[in-house]
C-alpha positions in Angstrom: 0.0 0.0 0.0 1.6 3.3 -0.8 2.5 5.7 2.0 -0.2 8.2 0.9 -2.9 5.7 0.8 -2.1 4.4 3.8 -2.2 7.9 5.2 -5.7 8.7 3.7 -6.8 5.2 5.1 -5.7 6.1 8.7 -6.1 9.8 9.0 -9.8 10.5 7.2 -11.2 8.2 9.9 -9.2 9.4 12.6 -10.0 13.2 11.5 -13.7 12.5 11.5 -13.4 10.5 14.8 -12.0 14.0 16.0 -14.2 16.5 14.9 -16.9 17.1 17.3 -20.1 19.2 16.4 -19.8 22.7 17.9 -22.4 21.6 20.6 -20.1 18.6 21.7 -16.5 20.1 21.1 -16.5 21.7 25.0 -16.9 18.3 25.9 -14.2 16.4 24.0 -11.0 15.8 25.8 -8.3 18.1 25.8 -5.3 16.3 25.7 -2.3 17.6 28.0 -0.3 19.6 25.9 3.9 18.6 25.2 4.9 15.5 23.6 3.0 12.3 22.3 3.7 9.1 20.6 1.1 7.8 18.3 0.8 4.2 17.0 -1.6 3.3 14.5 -2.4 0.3 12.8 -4.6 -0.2 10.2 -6.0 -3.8 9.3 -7.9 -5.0 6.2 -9.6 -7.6 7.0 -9.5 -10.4 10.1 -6.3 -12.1 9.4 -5.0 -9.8 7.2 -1.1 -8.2 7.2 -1.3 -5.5 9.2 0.5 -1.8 8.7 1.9 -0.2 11.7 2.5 3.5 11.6 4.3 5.4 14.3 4.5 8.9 14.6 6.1 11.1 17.5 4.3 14.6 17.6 4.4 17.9 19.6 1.2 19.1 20.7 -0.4 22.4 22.3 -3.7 23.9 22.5 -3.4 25.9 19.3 -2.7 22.1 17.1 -5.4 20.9 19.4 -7.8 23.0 18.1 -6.1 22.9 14.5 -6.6 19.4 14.7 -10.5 19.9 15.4 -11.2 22.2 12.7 -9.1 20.0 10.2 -11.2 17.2 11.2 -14.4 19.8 11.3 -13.5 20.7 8.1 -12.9 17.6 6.7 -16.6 16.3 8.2 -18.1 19.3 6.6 -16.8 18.5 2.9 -17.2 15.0 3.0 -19.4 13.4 4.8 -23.3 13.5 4.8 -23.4 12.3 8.2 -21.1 12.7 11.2 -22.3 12.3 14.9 -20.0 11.7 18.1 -21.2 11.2 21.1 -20.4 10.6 24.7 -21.6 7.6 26.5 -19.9 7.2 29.8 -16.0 7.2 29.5 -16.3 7.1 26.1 -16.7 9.2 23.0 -18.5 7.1 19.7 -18.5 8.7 16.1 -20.5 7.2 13.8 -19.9 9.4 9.8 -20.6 8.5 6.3 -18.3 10.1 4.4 -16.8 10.4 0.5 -13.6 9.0 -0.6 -12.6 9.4 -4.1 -15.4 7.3 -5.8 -17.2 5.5 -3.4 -18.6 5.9 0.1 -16.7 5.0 3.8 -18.8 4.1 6.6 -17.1 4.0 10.1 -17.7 3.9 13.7 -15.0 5.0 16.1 -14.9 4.6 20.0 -12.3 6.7 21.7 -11.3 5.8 25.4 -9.3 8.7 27.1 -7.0 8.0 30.0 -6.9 11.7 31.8 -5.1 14.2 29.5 -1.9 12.0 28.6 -3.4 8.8 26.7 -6.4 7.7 24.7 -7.5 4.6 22.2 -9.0 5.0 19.3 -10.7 2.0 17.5 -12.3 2.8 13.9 -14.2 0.3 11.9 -14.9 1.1 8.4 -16.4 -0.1 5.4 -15.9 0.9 1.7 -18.2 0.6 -0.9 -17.2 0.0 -3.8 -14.2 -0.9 -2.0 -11.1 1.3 -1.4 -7.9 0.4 -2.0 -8.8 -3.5 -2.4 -10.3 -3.1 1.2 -14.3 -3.8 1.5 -13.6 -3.3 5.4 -10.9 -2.1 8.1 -10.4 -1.5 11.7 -7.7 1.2 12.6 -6.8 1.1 15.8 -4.9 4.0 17.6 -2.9 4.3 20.7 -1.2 7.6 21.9 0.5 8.4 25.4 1.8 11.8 26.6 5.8 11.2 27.3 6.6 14.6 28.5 7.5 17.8 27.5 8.5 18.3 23.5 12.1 17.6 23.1 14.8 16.9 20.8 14.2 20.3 18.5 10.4 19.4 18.3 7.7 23.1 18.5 4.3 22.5 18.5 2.8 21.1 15.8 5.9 19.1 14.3 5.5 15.4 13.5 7.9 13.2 13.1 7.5 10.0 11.5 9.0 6.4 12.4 11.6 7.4 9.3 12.5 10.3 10.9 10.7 12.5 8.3 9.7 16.0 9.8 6.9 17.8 9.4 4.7 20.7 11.2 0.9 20.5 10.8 0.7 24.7 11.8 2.8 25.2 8.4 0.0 22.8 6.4 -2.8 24.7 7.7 -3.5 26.7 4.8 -2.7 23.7 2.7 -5.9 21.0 2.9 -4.4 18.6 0.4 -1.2 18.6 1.6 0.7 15.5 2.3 4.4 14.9 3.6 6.9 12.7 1.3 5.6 9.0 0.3 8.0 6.9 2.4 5.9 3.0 2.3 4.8 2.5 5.9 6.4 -0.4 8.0 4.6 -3.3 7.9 3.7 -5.9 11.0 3.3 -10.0 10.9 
C-alpha cells in the first residue's frame, strides 16, 4: 500500500473521529499539551497483514484545536453524516463520508485516559471498495511522554523514518501531504 494511501486510510477516519459538532466540542478531551507518541495500525480484513505506523508529535492547545477544525473541516466537505457522542467514558462517532469514488462508513470509539493517553478504534467499510479493502479497523494508541524535546515546536511530526513535518505550516494547505516513504509493515 503506498505511504499516501495508507495515510488517507488512517487519517480521514481518525480526523472525522476527531471533529466534534460545535455543541459537543466543549466536551471532547483536551489532551495535556507537550509530547505524544502515536501508533496506529490499520487492518484489512481479520487475518490480514497488518500496517503499523508510528508517529512522534508535539502538541499544544493551538494544534489541538487545529486538529479539530481539520477534522471539522474535513466532516463538513465530505461526509453526509457525522455524529459523536459521549456515553460514559467514552466518545462514539459514527460518519458516512466520500472517498474518491465510493462511500466510507465507520464507527469509532475513543477511550481517554486523563489528559496523557487515549485509544482510538475505527471500523470502516468501503463501498465499492477502497484500495482492495471492503472493510478495516484502525486502531490507535497515543501516550503523553513529556515535555516536546529533541528540536520538536508545536505542531511538528515526526514519523518512524525520521521524516519531519509541522501541521501549523499545512494549515492553509488542505491537500497537503508529507513525502511518500511506504509504511512499515507488521506479521
Amino acid at each position: 500500500m503506498r505511504r499516501v494511501d495508507f495515510i488517507l486510510a488512517v487519517t480521514l477516519p481518525l480526523c472525522l473521529a476527531l471533529s466534534a459538532s460545535p455543541a459537543s466540542a466543549q466536551d471532547f478531551p483536551k489532551l495535556k499539551s507537550g509530547q505524544w507518541e502515536t501508533t496506529a495500525v490499520l487492518s484489512a480484513s481479520p487475518g490480514a497483514q497488518q500496517n503499523t505506523h508510528k508517529v512522534t508529535m508535539c502538541t499544544d492547545d493551538t494544534v489541538q484545536k487545529q486538529m479539530m477544525d481539520i477534522g471539522e473541516g474535513m466532516r463538513r466537505d465530505l461526509c453526509s453524516k457525522a455524529e459523536i457522542r459521549r456515553e460514559g467514558g467514552k466518545f462514539v462517532g459514527e460518519s458516512v463520508c466520500k472517498v474518491e469514488l465510493g462511500t466510507m462508513t465507520s464507527r469509532s470509539v475513543m477511550t481517554v485516559d486523563g489528559d496523557t493517553a487515549y485509544r482510538t478504534v475505527v471500523s470502516a467499510a468501503y463501498d465499492p471498495p477502497f484500495m482492495g479493502m471492503k472493510e478495516s479497523t484502525t486502531t490507535i494508541e497515543g501516550r503523553h511522554v513529556g515535555p516536546c524535546r529533541d528540536g520538536l515546536v508545536p505542531g511538528d511530526v515526526v514519523t518512524a523514518t525520521g521524516q519531519k513535518f509541522n501541521l501549523k505550516s499545512m494549515a492553509n494547505l488542505p491537500h497537503a501531504m508529507p513525502p511518500a516513504t511506504p509504511p512499515s509493515k507488521v506479521k
